[in-house]
C-alpha positions in Angstrom: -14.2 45.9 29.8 -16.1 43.9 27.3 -15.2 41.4 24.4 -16.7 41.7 21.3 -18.3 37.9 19.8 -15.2 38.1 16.9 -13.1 38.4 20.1 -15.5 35.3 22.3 -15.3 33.2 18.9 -11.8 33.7 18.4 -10.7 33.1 22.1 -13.1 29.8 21.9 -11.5 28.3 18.5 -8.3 29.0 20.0 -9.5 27.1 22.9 -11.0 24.3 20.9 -7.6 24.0 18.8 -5.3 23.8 22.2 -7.3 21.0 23.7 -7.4 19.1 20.5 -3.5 19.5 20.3 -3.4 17.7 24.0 -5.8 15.0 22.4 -3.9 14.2 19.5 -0.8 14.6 21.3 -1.5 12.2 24.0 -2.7 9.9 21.6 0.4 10.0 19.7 2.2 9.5 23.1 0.2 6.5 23.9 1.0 4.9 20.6 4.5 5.1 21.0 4.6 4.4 24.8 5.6 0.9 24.0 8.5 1.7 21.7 12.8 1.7 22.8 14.4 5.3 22.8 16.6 4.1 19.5 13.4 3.8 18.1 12.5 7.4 17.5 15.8 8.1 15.7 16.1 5.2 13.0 13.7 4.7 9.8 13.2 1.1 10.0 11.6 1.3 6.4 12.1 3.6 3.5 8.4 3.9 3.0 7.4 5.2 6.8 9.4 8.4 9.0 10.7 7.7 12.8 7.9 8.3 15.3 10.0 11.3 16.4 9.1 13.0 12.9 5.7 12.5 13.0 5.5 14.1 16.5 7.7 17.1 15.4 5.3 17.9 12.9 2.1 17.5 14.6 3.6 20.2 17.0 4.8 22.3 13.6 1.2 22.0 12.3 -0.3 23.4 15.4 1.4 25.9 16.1 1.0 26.9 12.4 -2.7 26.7 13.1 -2.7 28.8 16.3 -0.8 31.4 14.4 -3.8 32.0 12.1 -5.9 32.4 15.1 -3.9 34.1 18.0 -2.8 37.5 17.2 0.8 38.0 18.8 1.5 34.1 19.7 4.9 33.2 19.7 6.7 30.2 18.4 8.5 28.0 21.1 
């Protein structure tokens, strides 16, 4: 069996978009390594979101992405 290069490129992207998820996401996770658990849960300011936000939607945006570019993925 052989893949086409639509099918190579698209398996590569999708690839390329998983292991920038684990780098942004372990960024994120370092930059809020030093914070208490009732920190992710309270909005200390009404002009920023609880770190807990921001992490939920870097996960919402990827998957959005991979959506576009993996036929038949499923949302967690």
């Amino acid at each position: 069996m052989t893949t086409s290069a639509g099918e190579r490129s698209r398996i590569s992207g999708a690839s390329a978009i998983g292991a920038l998820y684990r780098k942004v996401r372990a960024q994120t996770m370092r930059i809020v390594a030093p914070l208490e658990i009732e920190d992710y849960v309270i909005q200390t300011a009404e002009f920023m979101s609880p770190p807990r936000w921001h992490i939920g939607h870097t996960s919402w945006f990827f998957e959005t992405v991979l959506q576009a570019h993996r036929p038949g993925y499923k949302i967690y």
